[in-house]
N, C-alpha and C positions, 0 to 999 in steps of 0.2 A: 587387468585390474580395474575394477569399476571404481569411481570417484568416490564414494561412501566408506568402500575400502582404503584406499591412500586416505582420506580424515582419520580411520582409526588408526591408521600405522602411524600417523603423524603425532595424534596423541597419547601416544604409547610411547613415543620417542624421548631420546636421550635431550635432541634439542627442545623440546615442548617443554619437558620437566625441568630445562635450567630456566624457564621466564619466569617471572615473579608468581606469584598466586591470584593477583588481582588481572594480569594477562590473559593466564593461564586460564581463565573463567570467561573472560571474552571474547576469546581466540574460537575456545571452545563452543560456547551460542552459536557464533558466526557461522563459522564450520559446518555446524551441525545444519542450522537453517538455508544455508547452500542447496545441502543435500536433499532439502523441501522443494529447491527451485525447481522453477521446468523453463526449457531452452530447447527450439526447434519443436514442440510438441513432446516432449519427453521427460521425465526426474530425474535433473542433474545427479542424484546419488545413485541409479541406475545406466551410468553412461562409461562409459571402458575410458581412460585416461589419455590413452594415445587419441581417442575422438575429438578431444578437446584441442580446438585451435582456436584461431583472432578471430573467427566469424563467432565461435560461441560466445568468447569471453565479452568481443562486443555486444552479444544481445542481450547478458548477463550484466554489464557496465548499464547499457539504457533502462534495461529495468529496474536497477538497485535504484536510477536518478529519479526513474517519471513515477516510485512508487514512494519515494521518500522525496531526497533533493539530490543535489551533485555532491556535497558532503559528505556525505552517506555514502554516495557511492564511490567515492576516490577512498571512504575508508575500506569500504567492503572490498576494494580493488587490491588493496594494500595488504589485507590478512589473509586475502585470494592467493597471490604473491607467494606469500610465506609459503604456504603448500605447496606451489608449485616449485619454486626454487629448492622447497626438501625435497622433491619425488627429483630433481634434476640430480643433486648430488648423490644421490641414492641412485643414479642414473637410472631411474625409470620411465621416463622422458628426455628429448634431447634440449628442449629449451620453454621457456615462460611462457605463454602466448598471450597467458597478462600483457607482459611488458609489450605487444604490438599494439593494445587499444591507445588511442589518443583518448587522454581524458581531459577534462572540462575543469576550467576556474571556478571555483565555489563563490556563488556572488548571493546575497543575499534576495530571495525573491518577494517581489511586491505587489504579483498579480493575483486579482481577488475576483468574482463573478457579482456581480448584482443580482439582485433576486429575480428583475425582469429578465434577466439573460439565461437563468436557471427555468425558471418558469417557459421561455419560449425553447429551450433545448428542449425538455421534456415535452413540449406539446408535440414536437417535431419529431421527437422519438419514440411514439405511445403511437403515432401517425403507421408504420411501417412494423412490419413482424420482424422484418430481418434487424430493426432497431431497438429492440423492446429490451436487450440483454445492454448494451448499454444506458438507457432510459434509468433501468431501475438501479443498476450500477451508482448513475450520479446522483438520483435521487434518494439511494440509501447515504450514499458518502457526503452529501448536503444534509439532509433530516438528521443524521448522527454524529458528525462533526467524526466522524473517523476516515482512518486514513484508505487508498482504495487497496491495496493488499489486502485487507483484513474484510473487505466486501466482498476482494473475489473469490478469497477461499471462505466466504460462509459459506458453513453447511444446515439441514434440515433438522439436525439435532440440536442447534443452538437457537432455533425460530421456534416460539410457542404462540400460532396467530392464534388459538380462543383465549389465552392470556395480552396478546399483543403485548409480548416483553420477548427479547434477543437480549444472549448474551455474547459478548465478544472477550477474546483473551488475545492482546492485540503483541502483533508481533515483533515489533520494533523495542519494548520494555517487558512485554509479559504481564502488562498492567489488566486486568479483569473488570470490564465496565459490564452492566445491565439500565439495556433501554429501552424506553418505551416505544411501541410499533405504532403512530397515530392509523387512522382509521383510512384516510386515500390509500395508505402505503400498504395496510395488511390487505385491504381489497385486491391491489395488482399482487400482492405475494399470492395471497392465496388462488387468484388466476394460474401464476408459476406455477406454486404446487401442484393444480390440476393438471397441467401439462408435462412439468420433469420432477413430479414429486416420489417416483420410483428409484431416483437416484439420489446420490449426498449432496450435491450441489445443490447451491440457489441460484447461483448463475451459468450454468454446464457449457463447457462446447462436447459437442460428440464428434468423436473420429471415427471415421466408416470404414477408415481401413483397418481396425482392428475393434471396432463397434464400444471404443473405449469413452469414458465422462471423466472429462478435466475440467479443472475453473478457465475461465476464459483466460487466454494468456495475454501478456502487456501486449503485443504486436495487433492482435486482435481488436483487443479494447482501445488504443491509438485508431486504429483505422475505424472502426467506427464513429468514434469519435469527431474525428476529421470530414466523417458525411456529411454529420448529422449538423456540424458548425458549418461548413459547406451549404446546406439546404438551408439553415436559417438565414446565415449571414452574420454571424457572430467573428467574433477576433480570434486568428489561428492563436495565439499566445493563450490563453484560457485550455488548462490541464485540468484531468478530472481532482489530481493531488491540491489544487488551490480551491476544492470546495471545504476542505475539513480545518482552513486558514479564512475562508467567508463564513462560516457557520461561529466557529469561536469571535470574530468579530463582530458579528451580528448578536452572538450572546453578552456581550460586553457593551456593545451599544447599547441595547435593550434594558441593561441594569441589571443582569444578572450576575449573581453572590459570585465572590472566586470560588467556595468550594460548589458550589452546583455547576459551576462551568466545571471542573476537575470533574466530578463523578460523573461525567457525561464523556468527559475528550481523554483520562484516564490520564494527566499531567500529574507527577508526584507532588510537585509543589506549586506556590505561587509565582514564585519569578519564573516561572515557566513561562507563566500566562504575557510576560512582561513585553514579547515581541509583538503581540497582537494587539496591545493597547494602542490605540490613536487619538491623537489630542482634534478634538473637532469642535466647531461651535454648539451640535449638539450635547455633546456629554460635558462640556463646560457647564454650558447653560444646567441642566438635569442637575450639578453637582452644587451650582449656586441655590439653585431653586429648592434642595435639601437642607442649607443650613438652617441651624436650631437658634436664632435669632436669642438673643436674653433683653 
């Protein structure tokens, strides 16, 4: 039984239909966006059930954290869980293999890139071909303030470079932002397109044992990553996921409106924006220097 399969049995199920309705639509997303994953170079919803042990679930736990946080992914871990504990009692499986990943304390993160640090990553990675897929990686996820899931599966249908406008329909709310492609960034895209613009990816890996085009997977985009901070001499702590937590800070420094930061970073509301405020002597000062004096 392929995993995509145990999701629909699962939601068909007598247990699925006793959770509430506001679950029951959670559960649901979840599930379903699993089935999007890829782990070992494959679609989690193309993978036979018994395949699934603590090596996948672990890769599938690191991805859920370095593409969102650890939050995220002890939740994803949890509703992971649920499926696998039905296909047990359904004895379709002998055991969780959730339950062997060690997971991580959700601790709120603080790490943010400076712009000189961005700026010297990308020189270093525009330096080297075998670096250019992640260069544009952080450069897209820094210029758009989005998260890097939603960079690595763009595709060539949602890039319009003689408009230089991208749309994303981002995966973690479903929220639908369009943004602008400034002019350094459409130039390297449209180098890409000359090169893998035959396939849907903007950022492809190809597999040559089966001549297939996937988005770069986490394992990949980490280890590059790790060269390219390596060759400059940057801080191993600096994730590609704390550029779109630099970018919204950097809009907030700069003075810009909460709702223009929202139609940019696709936050439903304003207390969203609430964790990225920082009380600094800069934006004191800016806030002084606006009052309206009578």
């Amino acid at each position: 039984m392929r995993f995509k399969t145990a999701v629909a049995k699962y939601l068909n199920s007598k247990q699925f239909g006793s959770l509430a309705n506001s679950s029951q639509k959670g559960y649901e997303n979840k599930l379903n966006s699993f089935c999007r994953d890829t782990v070992h170079g494959r679609i989690l919803g193309n993978i036979s059930i018994d395949k699934i042990n603590a090596i996948v679930c672990t890769e599938l736990y690191d991805t859920w954290e370095t593409e969102t946080s650890t939050s995220n992914a002890n939740h994803c871990s949890r509703i992971f869980s649920v499926l696998m504990n039905y296909l047990v009692t359904m004895e379709h499986i002998p055991n969780n293999p959730m339950a062997r990943v060690r997971k991580r304390t959700s601790e709120p993160r603080s790490v943010v890139w400076t712009h000189d640090q961005v700026m010297s990553f990308l020189d270093m990675a525009f330096t080297r071909g075998n670096w250019t897929s992640i260069g544009l990686i952080v450069m897209m996820a820094y210029e758009w303030a989005q998260r890097p899931i939603d960079i690595r599966s763009l595709r060539w249908e949602n890039v319009d470079l003689d408009k230089q406008v991208v749309k994303i329909k981002q995966t973690k709310r479903g929220a639908r932002v369009e943004l602008p492609v400034p002019d350094n960034l459409n130039a390297m895209l449209k180098q890409q397109e000359d090169t893998w613009g035959f396939q849907e990816w903007v950022v492809p890996h190809h597999r040559p044992q089966d001549n297939a085009y996937r988005p770069l997977t986490v394992m990949q985009m980490t280890h590059q990553l790790r060269q390219v901070k390596d060759a400059v001499g940057l801080p191993d702590e600096l994730q590609v996921g704390d550029l779109r937590k630099t970018a919204i800070i950097e809009m907030i420094l700069g003075g810009a409106e909460a709702l223009a930061i929202q139609s940019a970073t696709g936050h439903k509301n304003v207390a969203s924006l609430n964790p990225y405020n920082k009380f600094t002597l800069e934006t004191a000062r800016s806030a002084l220097d606006r009052r309206q004096r009578q």
